[in-house]
Jmol script that loads the backbone (N, CA, C; Angstrom):
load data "model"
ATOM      1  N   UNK A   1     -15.613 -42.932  26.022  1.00  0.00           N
ATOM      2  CA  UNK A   1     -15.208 -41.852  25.158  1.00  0.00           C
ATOM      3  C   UNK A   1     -16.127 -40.648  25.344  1.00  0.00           C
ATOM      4  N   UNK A   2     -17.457 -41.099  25.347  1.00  0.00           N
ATOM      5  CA  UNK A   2     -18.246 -39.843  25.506  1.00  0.00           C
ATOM      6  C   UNK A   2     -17.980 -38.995  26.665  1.00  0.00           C
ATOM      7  N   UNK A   3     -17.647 -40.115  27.868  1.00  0.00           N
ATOM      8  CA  UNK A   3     -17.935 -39.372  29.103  1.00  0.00           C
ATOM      9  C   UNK A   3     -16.303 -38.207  29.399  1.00  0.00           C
ATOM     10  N   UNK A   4     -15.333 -38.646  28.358  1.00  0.00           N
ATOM     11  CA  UNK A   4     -14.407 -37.969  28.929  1.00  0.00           C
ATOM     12  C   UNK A   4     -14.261 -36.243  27.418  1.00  0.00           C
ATOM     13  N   UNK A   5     -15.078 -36.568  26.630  1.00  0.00           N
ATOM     14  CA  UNK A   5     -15.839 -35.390  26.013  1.00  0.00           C
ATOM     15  C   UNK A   5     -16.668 -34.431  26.951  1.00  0.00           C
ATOM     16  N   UNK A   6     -17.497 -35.364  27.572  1.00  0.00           N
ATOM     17  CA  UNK A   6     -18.442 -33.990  28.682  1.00  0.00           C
ATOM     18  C   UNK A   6     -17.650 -33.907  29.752  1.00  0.00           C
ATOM     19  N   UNK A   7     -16.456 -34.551  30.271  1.00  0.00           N
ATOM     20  CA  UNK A   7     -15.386 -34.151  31.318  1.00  0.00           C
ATOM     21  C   UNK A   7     -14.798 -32.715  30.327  1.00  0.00           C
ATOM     22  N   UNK A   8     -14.081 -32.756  29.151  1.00  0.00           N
ATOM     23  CA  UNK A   8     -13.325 -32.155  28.720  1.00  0.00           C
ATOM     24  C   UNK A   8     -14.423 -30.554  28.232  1.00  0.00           C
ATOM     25  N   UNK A   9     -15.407 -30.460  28.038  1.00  0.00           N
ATOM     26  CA  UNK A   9     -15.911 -29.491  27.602  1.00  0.00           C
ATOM     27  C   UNK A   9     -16.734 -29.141  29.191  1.00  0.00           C
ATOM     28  N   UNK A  10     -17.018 -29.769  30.097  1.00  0.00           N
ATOM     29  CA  UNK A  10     -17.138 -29.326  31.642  1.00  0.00           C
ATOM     30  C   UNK A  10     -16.003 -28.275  31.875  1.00  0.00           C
ATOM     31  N   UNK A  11     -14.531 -28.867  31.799  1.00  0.00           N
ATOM     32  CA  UNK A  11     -13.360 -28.249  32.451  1.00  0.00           C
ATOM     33  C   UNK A  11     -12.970 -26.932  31.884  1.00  0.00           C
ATOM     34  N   UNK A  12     -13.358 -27.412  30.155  1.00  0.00           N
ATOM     35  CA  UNK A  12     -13.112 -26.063  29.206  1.00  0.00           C
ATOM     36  C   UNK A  12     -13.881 -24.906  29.666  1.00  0.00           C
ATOM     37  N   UNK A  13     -15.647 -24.656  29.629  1.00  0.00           N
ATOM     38  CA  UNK A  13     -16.117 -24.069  30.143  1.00  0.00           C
ATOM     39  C   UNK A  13     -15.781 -23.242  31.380  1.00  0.00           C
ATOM     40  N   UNK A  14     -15.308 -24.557  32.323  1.00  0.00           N
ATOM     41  CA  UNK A  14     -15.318 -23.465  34.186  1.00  0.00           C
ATOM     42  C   UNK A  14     -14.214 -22.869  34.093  1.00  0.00           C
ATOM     43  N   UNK A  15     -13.459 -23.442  32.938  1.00  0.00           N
ATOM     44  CA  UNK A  15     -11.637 -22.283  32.458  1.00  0.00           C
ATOM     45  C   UNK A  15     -11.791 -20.889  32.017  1.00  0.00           C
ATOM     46  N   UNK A  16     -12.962 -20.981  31.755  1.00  0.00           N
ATOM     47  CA  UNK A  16     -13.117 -19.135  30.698  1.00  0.00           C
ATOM     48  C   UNK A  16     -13.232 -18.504  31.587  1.00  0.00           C
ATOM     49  N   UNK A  17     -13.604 -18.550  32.750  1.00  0.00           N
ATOM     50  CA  UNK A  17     -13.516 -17.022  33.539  1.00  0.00           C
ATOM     51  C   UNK A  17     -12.069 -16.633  34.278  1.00  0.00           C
ATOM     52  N   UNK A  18     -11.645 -18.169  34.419  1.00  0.00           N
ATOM     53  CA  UNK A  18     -10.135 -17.538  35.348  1.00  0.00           C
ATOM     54  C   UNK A  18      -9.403 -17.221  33.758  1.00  0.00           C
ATOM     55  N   UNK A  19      -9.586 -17.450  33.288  1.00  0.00           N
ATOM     56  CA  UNK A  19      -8.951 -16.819  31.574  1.00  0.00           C
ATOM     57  C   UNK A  19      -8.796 -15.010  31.233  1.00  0.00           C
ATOM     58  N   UNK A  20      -9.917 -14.825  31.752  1.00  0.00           N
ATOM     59  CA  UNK A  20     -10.715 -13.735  31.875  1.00  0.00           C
ATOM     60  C   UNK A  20      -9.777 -12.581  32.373  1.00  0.00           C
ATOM     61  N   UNK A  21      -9.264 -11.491  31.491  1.00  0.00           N
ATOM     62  CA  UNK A  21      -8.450 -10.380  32.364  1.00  0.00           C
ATOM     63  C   UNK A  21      -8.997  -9.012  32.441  1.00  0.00           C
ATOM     64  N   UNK A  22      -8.747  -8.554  33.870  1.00  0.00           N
ATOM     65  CA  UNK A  22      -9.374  -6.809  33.929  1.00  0.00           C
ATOM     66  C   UNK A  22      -8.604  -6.198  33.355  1.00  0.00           C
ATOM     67  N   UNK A  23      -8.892  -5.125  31.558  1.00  0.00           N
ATOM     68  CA  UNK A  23      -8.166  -4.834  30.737  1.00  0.00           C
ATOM     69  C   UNK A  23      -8.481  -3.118  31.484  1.00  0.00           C
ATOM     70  N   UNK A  24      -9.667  -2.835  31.793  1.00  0.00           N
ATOM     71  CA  UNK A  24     -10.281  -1.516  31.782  1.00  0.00           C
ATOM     72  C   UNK A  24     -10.077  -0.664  30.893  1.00  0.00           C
ATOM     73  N   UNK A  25     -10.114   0.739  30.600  1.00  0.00           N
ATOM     74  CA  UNK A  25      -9.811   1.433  29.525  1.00  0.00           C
ATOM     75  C   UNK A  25      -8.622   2.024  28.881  1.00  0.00           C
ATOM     76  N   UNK A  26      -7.876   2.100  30.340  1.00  0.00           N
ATOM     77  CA  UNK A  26      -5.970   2.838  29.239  1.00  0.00           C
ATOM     78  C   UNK A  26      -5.561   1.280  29.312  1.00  0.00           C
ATOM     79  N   UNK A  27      -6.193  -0.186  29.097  1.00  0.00           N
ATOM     80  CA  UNK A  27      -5.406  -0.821  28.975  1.00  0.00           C
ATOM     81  C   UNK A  27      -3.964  -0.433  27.489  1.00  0.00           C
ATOM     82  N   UNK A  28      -4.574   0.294  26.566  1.00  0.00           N
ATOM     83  CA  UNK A  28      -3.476   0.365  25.266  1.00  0.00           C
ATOM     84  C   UNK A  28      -2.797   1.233  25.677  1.00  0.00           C
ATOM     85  N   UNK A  29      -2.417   2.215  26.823  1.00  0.00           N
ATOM     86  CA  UNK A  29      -1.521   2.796  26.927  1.00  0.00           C
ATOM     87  C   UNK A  29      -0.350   2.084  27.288  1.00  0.00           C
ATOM     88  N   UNK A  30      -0.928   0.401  27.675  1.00  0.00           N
ATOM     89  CA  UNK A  30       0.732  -0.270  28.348  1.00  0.00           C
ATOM     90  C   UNK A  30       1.038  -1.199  26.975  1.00  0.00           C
ATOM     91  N   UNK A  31       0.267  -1.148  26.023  1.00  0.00           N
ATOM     92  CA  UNK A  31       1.028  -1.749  25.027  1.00  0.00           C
ATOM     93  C   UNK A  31       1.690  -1.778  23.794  1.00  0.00           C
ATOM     94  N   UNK A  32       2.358  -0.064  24.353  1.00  0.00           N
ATOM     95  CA  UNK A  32       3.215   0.466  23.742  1.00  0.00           C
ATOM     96  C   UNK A  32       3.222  -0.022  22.025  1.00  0.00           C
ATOM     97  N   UNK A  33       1.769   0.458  21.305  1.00  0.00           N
ATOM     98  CA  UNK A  33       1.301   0.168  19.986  1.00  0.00           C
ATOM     99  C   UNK A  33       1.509   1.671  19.466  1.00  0.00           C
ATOM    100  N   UNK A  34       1.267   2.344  19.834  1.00  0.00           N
ATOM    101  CA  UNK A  34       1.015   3.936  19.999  1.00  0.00           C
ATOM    102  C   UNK A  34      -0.350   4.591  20.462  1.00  0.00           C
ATOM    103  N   UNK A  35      -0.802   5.876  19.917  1.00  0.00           N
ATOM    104  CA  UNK A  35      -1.833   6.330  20.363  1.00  0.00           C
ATOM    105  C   UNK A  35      -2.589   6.868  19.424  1.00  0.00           C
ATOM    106  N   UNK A  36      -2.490   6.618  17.747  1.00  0.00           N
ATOM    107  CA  UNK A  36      -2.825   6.894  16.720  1.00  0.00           C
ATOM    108  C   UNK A  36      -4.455   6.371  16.307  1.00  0.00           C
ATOM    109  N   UNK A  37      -5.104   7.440  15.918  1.00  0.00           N
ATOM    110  CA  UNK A  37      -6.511   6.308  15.690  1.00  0.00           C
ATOM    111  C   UNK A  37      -6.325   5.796  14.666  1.00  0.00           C
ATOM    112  N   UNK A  38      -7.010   4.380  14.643  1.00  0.00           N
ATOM    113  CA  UNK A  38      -6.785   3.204  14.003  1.00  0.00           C
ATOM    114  C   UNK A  38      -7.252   3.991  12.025  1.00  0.00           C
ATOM    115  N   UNK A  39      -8.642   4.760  11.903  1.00  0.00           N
ATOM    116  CA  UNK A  39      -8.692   4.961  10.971  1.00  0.00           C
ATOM    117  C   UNK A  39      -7.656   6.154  10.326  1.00  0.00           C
ATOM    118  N   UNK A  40      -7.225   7.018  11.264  1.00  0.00           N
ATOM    119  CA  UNK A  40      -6.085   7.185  10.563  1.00  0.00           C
ATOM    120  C   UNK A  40      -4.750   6.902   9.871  1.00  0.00           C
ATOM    121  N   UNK A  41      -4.699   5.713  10.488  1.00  0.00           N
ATOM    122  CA  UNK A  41      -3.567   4.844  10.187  1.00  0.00           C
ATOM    123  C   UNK A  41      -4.055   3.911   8.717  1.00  0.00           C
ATOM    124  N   UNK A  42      -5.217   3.506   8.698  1.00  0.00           N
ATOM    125  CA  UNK A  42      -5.865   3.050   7.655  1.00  0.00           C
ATOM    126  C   UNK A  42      -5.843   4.363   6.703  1.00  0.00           C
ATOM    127  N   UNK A  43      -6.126   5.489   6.501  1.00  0.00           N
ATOM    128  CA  UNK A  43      -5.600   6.135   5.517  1.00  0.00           C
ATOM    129  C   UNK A  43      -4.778   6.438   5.291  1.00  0.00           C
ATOM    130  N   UNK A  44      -3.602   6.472   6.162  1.00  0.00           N
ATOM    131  CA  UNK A  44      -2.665   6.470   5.829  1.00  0.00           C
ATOM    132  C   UNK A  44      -1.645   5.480   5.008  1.00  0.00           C
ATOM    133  N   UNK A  45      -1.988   4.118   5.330  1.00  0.00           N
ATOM    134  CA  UNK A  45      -1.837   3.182   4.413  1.00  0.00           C
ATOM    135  C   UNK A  45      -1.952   3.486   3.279  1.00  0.00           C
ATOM    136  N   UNK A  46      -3.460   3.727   3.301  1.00  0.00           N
ATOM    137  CA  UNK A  46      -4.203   3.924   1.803  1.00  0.00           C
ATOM    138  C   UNK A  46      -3.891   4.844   0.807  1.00  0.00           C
ATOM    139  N   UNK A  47      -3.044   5.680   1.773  1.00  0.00           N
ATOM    140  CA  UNK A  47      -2.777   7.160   0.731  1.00  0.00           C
ATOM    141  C   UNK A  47      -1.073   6.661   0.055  1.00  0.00           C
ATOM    142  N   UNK A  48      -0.413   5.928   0.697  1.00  0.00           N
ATOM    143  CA  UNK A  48       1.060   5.143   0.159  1.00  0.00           C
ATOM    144  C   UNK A  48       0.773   4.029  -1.063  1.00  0.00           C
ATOM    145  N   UNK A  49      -0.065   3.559  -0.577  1.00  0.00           N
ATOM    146  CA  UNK A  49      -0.663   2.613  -1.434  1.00  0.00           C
ATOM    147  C   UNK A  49      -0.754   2.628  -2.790  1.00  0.00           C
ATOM    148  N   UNK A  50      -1.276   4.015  -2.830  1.00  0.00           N
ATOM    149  CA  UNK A  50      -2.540   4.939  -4.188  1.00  0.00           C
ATOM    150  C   UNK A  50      -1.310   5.617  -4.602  1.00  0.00           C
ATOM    151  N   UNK A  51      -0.148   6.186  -3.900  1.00  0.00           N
ATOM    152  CA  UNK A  51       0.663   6.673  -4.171  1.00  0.00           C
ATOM    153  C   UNK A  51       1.745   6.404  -5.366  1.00  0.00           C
ATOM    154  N   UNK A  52       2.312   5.167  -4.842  1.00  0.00           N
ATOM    155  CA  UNK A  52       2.738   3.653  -5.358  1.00  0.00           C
ATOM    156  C   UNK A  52       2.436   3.641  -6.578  1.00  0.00           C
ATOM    157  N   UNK A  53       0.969   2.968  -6.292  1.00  0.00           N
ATOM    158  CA  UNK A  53       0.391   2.469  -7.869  1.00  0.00           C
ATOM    159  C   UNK A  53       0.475   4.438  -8.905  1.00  0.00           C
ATOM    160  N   UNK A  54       0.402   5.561  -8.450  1.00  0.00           N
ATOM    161  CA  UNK A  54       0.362   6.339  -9.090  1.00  0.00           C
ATOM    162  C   UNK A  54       1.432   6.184  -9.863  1.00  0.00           C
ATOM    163  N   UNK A  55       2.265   6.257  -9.163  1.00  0.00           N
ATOM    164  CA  UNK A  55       4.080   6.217  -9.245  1.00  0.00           C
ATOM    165  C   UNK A  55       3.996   4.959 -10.816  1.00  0.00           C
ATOM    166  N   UNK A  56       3.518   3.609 -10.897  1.00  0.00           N
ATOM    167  CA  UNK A  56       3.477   3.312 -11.822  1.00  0.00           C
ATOM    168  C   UNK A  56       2.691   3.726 -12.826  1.00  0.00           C
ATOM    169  N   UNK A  57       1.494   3.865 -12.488  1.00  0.00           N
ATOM    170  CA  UNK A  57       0.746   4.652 -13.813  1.00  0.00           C
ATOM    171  C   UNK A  57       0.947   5.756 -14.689  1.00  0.00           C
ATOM    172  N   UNK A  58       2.535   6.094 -13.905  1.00  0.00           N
ATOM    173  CA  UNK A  58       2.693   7.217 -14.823  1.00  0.00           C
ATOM    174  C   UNK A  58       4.293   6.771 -15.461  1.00  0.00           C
ATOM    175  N   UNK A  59       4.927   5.615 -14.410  1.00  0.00           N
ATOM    176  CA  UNK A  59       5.854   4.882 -15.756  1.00  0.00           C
ATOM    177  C   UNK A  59       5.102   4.341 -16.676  1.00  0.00           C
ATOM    178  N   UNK A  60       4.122   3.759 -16.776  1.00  0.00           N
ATOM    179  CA  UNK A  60       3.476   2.938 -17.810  1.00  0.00           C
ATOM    180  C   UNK A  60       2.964   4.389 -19.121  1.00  0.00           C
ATOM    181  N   UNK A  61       2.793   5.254 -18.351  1.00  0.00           N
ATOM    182  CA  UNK A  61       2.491   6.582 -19.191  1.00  0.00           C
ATOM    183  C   UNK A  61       3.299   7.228 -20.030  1.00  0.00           C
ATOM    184  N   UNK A  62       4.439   7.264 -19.436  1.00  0.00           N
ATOM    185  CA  UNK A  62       5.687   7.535 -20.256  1.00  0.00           C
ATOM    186  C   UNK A  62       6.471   5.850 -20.991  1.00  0.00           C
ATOM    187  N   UNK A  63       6.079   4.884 -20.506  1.00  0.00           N
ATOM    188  CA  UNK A  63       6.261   4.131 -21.516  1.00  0.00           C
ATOM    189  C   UNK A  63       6.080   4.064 -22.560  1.00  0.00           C
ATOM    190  N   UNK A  64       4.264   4.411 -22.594  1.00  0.00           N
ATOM    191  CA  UNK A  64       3.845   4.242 -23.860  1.00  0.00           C
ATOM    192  C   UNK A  64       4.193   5.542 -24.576  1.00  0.00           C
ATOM    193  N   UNK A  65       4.807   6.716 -23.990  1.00  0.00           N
ATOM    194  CA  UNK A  65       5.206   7.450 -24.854  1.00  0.00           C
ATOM    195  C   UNK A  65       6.351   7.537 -25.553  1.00  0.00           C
ATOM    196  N   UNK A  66       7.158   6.668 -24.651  1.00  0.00           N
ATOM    197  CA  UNK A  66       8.572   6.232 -25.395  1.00  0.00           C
ATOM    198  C   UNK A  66       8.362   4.877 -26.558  1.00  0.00           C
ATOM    199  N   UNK A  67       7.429   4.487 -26.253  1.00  0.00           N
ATOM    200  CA  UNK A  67       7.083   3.936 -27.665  1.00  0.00           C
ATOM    201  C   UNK A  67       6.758   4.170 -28.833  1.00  0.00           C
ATOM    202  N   UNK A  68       6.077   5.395 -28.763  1.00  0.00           N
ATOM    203  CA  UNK A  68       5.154   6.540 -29.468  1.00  0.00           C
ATOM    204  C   UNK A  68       6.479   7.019 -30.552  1.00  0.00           C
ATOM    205  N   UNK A  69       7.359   7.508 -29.362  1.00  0.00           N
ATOM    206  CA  UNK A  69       8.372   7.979 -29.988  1.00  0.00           C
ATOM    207  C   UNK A  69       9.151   7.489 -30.900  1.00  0.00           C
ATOM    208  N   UNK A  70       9.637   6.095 -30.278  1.00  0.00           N
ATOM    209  CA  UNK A  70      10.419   5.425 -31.421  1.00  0.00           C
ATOM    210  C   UNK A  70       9.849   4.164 -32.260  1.00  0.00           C
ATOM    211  N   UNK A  71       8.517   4.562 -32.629  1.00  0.00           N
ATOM    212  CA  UNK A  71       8.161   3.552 -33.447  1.00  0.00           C
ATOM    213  C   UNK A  71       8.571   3.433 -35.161  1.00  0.00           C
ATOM    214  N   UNK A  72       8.770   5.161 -34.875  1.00  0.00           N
ATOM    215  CA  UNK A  72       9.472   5.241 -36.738  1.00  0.00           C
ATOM    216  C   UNK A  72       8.183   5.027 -37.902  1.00  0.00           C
ATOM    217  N   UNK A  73       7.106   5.834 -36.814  1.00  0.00           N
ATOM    218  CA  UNK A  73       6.213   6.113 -37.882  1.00  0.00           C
ATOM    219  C   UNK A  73       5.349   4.596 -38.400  1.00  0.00           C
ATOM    220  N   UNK A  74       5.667   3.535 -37.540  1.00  0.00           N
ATOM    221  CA  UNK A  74       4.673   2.118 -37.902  1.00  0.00           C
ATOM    222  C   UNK A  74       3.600   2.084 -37.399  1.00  0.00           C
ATOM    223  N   UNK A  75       2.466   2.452 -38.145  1.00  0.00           N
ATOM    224  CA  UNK A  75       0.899   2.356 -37.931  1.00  0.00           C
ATOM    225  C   UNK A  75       0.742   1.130 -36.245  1.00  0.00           C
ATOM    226  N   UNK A  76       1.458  -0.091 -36.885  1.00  0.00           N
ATOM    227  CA  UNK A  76       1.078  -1.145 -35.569  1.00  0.00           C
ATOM    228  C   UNK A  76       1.407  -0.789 -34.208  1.00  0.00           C
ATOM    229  N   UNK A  77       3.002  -0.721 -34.296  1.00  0.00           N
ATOM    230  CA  UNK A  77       3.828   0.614 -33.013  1.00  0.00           C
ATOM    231  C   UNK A  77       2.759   1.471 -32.480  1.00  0.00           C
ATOM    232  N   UNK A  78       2.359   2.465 -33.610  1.00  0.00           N
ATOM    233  CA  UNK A  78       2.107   3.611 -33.249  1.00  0.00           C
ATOM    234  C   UNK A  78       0.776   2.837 -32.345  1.00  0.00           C
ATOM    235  N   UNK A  79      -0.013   2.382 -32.940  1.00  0.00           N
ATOM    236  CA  UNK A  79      -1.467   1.676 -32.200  1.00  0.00           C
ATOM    237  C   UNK A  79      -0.997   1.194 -31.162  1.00  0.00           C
ATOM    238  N   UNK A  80      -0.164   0.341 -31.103  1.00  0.00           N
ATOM    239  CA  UNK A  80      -0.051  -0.348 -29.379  1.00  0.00           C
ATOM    240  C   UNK A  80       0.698   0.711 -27.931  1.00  0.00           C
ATOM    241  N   UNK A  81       1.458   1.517 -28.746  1.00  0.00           N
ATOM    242  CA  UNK A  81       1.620   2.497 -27.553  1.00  0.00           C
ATOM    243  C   UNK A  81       0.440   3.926 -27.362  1.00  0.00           C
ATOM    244  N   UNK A  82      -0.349   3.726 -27.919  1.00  0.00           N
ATOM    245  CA  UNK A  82      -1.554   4.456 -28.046  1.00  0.00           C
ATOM    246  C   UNK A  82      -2.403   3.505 -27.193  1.00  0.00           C
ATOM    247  N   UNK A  83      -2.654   2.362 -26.986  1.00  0.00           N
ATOM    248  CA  UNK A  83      -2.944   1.761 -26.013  1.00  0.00           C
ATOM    249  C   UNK A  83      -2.364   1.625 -24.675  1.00  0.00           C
ATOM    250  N   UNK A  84      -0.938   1.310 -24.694  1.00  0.00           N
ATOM    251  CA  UNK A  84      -0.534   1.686 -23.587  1.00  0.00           C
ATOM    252  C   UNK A  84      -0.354   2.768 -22.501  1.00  0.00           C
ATOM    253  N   UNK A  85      -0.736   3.957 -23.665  1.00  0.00           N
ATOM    254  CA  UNK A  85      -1.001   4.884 -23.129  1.00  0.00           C
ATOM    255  C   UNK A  85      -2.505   5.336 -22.610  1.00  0.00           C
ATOM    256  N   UNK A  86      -3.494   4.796 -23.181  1.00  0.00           N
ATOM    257  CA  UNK A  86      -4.422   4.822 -22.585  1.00  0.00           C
ATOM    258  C   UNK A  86      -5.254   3.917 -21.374  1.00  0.00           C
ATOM    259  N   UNK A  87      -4.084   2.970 -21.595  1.00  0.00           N
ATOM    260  CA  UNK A  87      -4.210   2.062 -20.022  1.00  0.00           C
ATOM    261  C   UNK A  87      -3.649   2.978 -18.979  1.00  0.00           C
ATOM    262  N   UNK A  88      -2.726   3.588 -19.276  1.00  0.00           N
ATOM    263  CA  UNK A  88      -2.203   3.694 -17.887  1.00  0.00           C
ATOM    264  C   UNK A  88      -2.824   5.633 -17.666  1.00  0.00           C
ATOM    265  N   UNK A  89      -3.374   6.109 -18.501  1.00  0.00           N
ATOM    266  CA  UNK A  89      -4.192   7.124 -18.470  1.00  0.00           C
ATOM    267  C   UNK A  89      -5.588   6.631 -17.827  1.00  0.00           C
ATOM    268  N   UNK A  90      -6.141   5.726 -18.278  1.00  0.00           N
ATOM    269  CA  UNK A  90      -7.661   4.780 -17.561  1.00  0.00           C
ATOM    270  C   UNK A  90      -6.977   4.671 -15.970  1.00  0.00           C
ATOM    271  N   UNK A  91      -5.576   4.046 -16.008  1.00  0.00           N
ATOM    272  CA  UNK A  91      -5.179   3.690 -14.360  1.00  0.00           C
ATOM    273  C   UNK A  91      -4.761   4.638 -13.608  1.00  0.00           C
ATOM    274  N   UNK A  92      -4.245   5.444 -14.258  1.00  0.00           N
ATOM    275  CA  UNK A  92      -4.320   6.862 -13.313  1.00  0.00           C
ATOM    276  C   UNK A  92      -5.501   8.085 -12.708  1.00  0.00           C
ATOM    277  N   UNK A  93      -6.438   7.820 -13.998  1.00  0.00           N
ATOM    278  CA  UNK A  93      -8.048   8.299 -13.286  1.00  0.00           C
ATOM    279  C   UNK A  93      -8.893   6.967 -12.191  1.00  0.00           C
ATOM    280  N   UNK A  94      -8.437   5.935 -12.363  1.00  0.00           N
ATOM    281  CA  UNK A  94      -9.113   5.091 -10.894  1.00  0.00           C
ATOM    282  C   UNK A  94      -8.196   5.131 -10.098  1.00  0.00           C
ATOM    283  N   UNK A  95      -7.107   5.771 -10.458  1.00  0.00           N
ATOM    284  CA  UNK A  95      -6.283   5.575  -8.662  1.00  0.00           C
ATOM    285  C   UNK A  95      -6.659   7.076  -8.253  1.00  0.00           C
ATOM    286  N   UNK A  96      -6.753   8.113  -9.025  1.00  0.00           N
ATOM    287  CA  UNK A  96      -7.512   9.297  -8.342  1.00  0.00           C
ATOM    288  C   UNK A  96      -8.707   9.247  -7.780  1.00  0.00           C
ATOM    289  N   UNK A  97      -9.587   8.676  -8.531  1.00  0.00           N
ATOM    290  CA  UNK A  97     -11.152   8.101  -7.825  1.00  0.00           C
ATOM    291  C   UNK A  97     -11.041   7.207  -6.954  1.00  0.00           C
ATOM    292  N   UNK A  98      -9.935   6.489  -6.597  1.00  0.00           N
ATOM    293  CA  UNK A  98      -9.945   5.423  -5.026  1.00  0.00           C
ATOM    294  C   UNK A  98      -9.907   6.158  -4.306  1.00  0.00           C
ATOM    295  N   UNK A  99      -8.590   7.145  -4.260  1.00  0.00           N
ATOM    296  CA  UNK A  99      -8.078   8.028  -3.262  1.00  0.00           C
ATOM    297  C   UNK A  99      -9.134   9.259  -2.876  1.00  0.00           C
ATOM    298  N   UNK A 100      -9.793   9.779  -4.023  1.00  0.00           N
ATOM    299  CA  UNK A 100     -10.791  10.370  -3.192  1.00  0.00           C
ATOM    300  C   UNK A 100     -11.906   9.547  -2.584  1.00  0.00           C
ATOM    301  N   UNK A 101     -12.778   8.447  -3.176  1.00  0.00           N
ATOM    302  CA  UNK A 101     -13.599   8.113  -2.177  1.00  0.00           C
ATOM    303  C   UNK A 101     -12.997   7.483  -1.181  1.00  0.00           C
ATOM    304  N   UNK A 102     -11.809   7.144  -0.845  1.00  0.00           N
ATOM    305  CA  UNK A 102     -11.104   6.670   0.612  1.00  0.00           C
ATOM    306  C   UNK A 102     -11.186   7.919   1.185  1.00  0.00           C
ATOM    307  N   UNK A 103     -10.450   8.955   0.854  1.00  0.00           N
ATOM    308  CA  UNK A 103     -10.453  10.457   1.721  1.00  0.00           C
ATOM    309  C   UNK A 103     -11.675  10.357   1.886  1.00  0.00           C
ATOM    310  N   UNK A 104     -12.910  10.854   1.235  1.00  0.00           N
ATOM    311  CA  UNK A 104     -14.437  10.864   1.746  1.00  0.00           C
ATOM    312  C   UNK A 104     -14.936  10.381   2.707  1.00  0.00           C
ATOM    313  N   UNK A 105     -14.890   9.092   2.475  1.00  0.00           N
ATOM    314  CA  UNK A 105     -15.544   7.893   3.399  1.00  0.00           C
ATOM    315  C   UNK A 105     -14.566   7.978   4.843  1.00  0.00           C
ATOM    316  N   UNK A 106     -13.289   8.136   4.632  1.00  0.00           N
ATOM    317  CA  UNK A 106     -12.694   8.263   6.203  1.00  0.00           C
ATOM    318  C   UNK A 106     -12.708   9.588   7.069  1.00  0.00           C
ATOM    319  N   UNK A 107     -12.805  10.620   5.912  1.00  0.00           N
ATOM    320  CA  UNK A 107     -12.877  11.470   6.579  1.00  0.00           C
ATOM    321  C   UNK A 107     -14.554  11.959   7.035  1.00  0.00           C
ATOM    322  N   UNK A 108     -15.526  11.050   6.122  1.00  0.00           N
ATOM    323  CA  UNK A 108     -17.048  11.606   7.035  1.00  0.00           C
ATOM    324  C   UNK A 108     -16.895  10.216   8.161  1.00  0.00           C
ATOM    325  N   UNK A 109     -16.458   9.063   8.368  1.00  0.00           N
ATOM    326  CA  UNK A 109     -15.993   8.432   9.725  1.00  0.00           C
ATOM    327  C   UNK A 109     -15.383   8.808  10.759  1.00  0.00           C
ATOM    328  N   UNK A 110     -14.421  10.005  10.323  1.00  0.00           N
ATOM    329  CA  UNK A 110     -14.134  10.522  11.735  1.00  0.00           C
ATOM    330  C   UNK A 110     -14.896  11.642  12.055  1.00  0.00           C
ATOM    331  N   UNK A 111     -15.793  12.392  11.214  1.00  0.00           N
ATOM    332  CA  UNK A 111     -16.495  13.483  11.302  1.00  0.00           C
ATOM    333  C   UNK A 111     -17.414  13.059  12.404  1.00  0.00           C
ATOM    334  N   UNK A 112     -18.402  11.931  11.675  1.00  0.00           N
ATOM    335  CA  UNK A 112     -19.658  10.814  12.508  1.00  0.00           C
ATOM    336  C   UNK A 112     -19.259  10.434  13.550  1.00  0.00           C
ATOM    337  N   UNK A 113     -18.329  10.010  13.902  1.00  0.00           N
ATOM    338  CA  UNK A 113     -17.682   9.179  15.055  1.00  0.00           C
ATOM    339  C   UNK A 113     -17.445  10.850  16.317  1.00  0.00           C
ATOM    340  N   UNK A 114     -16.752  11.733  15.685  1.00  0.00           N
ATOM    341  CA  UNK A 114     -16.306  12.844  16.722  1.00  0.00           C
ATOM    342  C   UNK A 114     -15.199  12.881  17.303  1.00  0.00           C
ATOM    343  N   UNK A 115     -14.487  11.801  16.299  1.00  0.00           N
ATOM    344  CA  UNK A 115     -12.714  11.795  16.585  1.00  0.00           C
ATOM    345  C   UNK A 115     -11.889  13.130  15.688  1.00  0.00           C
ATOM    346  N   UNK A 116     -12.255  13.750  14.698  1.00  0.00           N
ATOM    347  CA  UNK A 116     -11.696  14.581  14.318  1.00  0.00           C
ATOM    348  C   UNK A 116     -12.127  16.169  14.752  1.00  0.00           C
TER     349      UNK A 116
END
end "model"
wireframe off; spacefill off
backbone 0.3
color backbone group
């Protein structure tokens, strides 16, 4: 058993170089991925993303104001869409603060780097 372990990790080894392919540098021009830099594409994600969740934080915003509205004047009503409204007021100032320190941070990465 042992000996066909140091056969099998012998054969594995002398396999990695014929494994081995000359990619050189336009290898990504043949694999038709595109030609986009990668961190732009990462903010770009990021900015749909933030977008999205905005997009709810501001149904949840007008939720709680349509609650506001028709509570008919009940202290309890009135309190819980006063919360709901300040959740989704709290969630709409951290999806502004993601989106700028993502803009920041990617955009001093491509600054540093010398891609932009």
């Amino acid at each position: 058993m042992r000996k066909i372990a140091i056969l099998t990790a012998i054969f594995a080894l002398t396999a990695v170089p014929a494994l081995a392919l000359e990619t050189g540098i336009s290898y990504g021009a043949y694999t038709d991925l595109g030609t986009r830099d990668l961190r732009e594409g990462i903010m770009q994600i990021i900015t749909v993303l933030l977008g999205f969740l905005g997009i709810v934080a501001i149904i949840v915003i007008l939720w709680g104001g349509f609650r506001w509205l028709t509570s008919g004047g009940n202290e309890e009503k009135v309190g819980e869409a006063k919360k709901i409204l300040a959740s989704g007021l709290v969630g709409l100032i951290i999806i502004f603060t993601a989106y700028a320190i993502a803009n920041f941070v990617i955009t001093q990465l491509l600054s540093a780097t010398g891609a932009a």
